[in-house]
N, CA, C and O atoms as a DFTB+ gen file, in Angstrom:
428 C
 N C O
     1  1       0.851      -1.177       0.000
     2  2       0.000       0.000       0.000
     3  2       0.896       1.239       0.000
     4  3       2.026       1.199       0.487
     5  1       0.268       2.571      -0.669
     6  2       1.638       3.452      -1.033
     7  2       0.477       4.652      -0.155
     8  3      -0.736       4.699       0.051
     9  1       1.843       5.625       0.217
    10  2       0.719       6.819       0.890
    11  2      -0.398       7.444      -0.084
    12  3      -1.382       7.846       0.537
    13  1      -0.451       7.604      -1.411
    14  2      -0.728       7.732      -2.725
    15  2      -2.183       7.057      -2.064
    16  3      -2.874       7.846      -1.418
    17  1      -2.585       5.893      -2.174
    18  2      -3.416       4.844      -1.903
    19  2      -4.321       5.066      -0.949
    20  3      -5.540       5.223      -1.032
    21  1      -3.599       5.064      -0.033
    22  2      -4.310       5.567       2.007
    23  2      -5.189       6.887       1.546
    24  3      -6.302       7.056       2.043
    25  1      -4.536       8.025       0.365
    26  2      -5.114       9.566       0.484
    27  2      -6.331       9.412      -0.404
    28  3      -7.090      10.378      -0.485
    29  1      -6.650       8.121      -1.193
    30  2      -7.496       8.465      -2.478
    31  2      -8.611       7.812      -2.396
    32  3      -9.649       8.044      -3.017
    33  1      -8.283       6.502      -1.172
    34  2      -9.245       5.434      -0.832
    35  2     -10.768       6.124      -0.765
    36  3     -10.771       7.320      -0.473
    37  1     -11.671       5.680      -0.933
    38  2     -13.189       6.021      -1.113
    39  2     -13.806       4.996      -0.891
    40  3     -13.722       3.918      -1.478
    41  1     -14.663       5.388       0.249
    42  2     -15.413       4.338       1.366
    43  2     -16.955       4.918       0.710
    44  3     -17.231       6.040       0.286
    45  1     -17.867       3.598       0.824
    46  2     -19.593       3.863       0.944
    47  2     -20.309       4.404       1.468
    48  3     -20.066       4.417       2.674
    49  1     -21.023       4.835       1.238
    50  2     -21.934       4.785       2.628
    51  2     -22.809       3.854       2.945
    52  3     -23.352       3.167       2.080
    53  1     -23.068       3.712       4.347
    54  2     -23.747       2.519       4.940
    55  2     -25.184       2.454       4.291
    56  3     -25.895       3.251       3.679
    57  1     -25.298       0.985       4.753
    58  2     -26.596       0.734       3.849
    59  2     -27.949       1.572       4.957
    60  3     -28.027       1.607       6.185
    61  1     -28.846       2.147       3.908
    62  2     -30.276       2.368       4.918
    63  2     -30.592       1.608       5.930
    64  3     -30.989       0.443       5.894
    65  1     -30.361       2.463       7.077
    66  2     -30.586       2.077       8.428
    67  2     -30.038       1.773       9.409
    68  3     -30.436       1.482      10.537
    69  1     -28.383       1.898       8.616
    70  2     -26.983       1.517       9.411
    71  2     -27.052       3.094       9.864
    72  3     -27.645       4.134       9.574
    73  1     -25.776       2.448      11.019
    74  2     -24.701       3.546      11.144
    75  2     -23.397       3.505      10.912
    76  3     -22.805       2.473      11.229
    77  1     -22.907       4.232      10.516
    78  2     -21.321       4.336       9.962
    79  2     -20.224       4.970      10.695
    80  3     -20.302       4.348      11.754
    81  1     -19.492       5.589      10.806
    82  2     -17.942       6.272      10.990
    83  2     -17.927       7.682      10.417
    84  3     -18.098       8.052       9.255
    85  1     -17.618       8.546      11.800
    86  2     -17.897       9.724      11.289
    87  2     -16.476       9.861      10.125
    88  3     -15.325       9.448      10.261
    89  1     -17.167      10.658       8.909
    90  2     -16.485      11.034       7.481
    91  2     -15.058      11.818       8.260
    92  3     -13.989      11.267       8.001
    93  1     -15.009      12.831       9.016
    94  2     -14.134      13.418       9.072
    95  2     -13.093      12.840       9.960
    96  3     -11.874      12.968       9.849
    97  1     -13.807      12.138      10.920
    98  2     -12.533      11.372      11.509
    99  2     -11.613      10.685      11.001
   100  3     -10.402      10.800      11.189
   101  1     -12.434       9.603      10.029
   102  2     -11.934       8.807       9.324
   103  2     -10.706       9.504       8.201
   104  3      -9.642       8.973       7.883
   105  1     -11.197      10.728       7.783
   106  2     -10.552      11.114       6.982
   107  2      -9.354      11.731       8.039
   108  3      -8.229      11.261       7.865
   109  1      -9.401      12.033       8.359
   110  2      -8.185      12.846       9.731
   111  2      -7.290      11.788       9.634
   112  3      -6.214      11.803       9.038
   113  1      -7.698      11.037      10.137
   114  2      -7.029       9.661      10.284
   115  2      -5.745       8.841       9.274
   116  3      -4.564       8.496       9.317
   117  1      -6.913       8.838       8.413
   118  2      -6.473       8.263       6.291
   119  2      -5.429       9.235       6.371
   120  3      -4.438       8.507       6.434
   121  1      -4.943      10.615       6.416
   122  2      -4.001      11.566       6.266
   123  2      -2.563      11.498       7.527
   124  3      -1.425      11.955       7.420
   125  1      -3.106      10.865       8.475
   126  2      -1.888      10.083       9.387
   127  2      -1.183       8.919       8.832
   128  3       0.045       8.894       8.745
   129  1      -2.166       7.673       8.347
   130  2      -1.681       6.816       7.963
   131  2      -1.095       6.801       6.956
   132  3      -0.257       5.903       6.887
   133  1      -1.244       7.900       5.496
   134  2      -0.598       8.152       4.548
   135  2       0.988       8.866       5.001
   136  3       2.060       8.373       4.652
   137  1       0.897       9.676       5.547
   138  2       2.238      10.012       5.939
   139  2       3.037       8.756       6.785
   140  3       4.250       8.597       6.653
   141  1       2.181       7.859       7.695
   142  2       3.188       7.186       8.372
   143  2       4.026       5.814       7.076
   144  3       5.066       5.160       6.997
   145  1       3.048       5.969       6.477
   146  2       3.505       4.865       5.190
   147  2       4.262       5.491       4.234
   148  3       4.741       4.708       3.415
   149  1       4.566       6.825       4.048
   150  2       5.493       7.820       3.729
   151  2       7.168       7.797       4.653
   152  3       8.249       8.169       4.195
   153  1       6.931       7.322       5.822
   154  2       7.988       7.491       7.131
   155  2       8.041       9.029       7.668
   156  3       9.060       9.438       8.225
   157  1       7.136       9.693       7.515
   158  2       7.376      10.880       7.926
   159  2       6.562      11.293       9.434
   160  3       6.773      12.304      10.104
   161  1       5.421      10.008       9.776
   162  2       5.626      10.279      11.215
   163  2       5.837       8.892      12.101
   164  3       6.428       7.869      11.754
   165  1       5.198       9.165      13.299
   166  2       5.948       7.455      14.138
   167  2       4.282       7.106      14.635
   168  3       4.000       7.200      15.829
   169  1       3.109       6.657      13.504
   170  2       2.181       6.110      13.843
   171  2       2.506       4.365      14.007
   172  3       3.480       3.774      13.538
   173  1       1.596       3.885      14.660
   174  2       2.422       2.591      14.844
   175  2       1.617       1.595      14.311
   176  3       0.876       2.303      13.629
   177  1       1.210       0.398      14.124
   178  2       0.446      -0.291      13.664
   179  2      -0.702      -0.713      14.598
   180  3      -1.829      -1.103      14.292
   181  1      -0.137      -0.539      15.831
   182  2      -1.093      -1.010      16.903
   183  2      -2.202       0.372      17.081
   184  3      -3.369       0.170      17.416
   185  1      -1.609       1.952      16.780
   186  2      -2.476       3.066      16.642
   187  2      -3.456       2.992      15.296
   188  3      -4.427       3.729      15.125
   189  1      -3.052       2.053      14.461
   190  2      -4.352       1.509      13.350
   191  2      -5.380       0.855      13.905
   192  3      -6.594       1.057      13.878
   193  1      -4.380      -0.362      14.662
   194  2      -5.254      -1.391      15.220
   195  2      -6.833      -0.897      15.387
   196  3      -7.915      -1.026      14.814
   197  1      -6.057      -0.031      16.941
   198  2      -7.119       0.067      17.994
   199  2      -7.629       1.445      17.660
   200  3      -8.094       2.117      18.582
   201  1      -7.594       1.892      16.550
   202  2      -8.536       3.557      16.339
   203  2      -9.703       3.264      16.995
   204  3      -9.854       2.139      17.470
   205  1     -10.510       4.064      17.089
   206  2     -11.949       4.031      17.094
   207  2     -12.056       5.770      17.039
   208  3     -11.497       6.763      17.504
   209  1     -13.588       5.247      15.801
   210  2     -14.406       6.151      15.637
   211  2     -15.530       6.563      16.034
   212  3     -16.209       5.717      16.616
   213  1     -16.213       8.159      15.855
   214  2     -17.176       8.101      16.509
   215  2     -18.700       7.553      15.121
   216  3     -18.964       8.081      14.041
   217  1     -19.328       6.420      15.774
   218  2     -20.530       6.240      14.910
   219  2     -21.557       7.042      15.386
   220  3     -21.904       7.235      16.552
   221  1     -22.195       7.678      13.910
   222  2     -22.689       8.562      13.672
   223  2     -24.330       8.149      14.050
   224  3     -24.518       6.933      14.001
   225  1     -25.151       8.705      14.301
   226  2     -26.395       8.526      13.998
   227  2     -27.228       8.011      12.978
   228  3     -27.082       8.922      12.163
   229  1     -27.931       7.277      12.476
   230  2     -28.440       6.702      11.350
   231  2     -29.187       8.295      10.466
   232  3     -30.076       9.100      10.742
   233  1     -28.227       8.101       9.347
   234  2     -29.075       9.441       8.579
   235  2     -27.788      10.245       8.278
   236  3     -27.635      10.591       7.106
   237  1     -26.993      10.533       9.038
   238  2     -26.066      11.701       9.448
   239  2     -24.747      11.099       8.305
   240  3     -24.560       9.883       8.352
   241  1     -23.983      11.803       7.448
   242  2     -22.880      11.553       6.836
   243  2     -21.886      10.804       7.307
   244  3     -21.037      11.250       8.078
   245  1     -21.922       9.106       6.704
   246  2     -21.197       8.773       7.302
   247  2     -20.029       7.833       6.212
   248  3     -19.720       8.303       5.117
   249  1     -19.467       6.475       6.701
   250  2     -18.444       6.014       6.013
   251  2     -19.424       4.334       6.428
   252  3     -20.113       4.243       7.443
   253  1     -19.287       3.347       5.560
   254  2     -19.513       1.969       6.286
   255  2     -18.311       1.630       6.836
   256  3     -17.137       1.582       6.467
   257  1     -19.229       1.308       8.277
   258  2     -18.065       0.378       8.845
   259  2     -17.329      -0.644       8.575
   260  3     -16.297      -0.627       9.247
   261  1     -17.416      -1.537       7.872
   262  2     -16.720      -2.423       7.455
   263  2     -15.782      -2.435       5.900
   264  3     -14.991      -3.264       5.452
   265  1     -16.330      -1.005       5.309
   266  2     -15.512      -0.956       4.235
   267  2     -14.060      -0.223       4.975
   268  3     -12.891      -0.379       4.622
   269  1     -14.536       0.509       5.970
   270  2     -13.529       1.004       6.573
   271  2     -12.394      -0.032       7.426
   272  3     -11.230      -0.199       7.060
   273  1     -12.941      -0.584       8.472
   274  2     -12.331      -1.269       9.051
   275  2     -11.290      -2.417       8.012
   276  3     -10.121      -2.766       8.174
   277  1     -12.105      -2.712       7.138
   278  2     -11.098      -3.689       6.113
   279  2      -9.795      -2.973       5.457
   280  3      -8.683      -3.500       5.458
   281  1     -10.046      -1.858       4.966
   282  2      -8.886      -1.281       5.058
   283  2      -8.204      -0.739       5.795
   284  3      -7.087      -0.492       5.341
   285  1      -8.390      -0.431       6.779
   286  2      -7.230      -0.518       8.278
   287  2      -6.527      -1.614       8.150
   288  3      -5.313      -1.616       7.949
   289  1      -7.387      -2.838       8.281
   290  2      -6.427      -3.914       8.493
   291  2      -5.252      -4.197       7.207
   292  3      -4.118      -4.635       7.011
   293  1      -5.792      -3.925       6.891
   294  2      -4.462      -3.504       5.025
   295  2      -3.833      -2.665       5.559
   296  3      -2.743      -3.029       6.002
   297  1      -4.065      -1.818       5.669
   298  2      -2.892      -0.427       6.383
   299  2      -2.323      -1.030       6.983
   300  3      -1.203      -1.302       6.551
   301  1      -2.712      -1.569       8.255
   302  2      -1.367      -1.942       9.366
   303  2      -0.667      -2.927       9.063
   304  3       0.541      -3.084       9.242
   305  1      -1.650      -3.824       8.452
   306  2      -0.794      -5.111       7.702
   307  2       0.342      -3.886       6.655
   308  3       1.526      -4.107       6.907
   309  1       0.205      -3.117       5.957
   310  2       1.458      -2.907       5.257
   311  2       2.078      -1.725       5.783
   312  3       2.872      -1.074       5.105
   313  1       1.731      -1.386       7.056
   314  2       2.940      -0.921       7.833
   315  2       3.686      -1.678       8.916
   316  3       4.733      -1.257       9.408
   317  1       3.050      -2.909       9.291
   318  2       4.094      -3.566       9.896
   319  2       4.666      -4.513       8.492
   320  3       4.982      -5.683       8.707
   321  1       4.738      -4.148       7.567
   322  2       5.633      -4.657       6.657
   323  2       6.777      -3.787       6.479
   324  3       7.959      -4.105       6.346
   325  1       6.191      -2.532       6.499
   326  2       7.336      -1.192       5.919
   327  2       7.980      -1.422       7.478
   328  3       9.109      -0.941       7.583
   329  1       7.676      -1.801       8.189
   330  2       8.528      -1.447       9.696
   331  2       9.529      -3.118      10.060
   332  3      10.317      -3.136      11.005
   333  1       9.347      -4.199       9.291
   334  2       9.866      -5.150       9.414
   335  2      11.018      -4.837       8.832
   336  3      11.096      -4.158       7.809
   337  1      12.145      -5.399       9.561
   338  2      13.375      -5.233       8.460
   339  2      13.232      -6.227       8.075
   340  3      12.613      -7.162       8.583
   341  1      13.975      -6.153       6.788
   342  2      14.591      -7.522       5.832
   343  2      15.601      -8.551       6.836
   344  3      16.544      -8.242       7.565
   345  1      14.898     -10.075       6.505
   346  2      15.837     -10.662       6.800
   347  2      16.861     -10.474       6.594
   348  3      16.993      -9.767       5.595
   349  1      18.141     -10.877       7.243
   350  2      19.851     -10.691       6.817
   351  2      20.156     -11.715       5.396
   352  3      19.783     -12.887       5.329
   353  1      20.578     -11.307       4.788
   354  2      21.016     -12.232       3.461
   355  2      21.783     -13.020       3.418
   356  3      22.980     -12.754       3.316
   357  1      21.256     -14.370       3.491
   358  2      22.324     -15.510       3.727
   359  2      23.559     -15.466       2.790
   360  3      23.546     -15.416       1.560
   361  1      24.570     -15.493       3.577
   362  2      25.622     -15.340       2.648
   363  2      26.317     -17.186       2.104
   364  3      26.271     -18.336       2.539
   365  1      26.896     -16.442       0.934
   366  2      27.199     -18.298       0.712
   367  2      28.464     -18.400       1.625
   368  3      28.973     -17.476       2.259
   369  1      28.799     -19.469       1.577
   370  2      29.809     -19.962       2.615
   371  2      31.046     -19.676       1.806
   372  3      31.231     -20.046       0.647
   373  1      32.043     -18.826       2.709
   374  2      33.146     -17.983       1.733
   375  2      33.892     -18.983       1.040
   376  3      34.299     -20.061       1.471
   377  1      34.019     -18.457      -0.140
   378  2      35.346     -19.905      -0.579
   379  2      36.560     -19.604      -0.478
   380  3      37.066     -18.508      -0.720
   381  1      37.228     -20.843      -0.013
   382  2      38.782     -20.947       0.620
   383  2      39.245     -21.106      -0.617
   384  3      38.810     -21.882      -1.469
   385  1      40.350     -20.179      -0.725
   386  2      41.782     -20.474      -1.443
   387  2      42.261     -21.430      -1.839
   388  3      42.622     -22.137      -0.898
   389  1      42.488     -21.892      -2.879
   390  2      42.787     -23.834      -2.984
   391  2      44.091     -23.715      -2.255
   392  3      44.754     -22.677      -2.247
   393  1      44.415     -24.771      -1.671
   394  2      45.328     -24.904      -0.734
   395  2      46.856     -25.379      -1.876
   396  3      46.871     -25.990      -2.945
   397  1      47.988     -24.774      -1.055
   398  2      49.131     -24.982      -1.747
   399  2      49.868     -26.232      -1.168
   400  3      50.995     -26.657      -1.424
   401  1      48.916     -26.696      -0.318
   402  2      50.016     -27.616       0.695
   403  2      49.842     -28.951       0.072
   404  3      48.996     -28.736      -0.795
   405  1      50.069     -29.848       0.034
   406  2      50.290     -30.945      -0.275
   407  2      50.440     -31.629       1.011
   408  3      51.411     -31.557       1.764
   409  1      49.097     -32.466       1.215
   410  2      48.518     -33.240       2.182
   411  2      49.297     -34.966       1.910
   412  3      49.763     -35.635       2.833
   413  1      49.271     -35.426       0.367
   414  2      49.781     -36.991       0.541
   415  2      50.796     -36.861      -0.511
   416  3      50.561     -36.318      -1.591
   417  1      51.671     -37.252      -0.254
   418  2      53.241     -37.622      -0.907
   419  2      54.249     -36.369      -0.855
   420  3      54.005     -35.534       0.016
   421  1      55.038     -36.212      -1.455
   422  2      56.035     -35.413      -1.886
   423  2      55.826     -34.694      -2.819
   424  3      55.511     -35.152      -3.918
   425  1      55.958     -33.393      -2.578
   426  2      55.692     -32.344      -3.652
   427  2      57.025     -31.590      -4.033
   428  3      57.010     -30.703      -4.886
């Protein structure tokens, strides 16, 4: 996921009779997680985790909850990717010098 992605995302609105996620939080939010997937601040994956929003009243401008929440879990899933380092790169096993010595007979 690129910060590009997090800023452009476009959520539903809930179906008649739901309630949803207030629009502006969510969006407040989407503009943290784009920069932290940028590296430009120190949001953490566990501050994705556990957001919470305020749900709105049935009627009132909102976001569906679950289109939302599914992409959180993408977000943090690909910021604890950007925050994993790379395994170390197995190196091959150095190669030795052919040996000058002469192990059986007379050289």
């Amino acid at each position: 996921m690129t910060p590009e992605e997090a800023r452009s995302v476009a959520f539903g609105k809930p179906r008649i009779g739901r309630r949803g996620y207030n629009e502006d939080e969510v969006d407040a939010f989407l503009d943290l997680v784009a920069e932290a997937l940028a590296g430009r601040n120190i949001l953490t994956p566990d501050d994705i985790h556990y957001v919470e929003f305020t749900i709105m009243p049935v009627g009132m401008r909102s976001y569906d909850q679950a289109q939302v929440d599914l992409f959180l879990d993408e977000a943090e899933a690909a910021l604890v990717e950007l925050r994993t380092p790379p395994p170390p790169a197995v190196a091959d096993e150095p190669q030795r010098p052919p040996s000058t010595r002469k192990w059986f007979g007379r050289g």
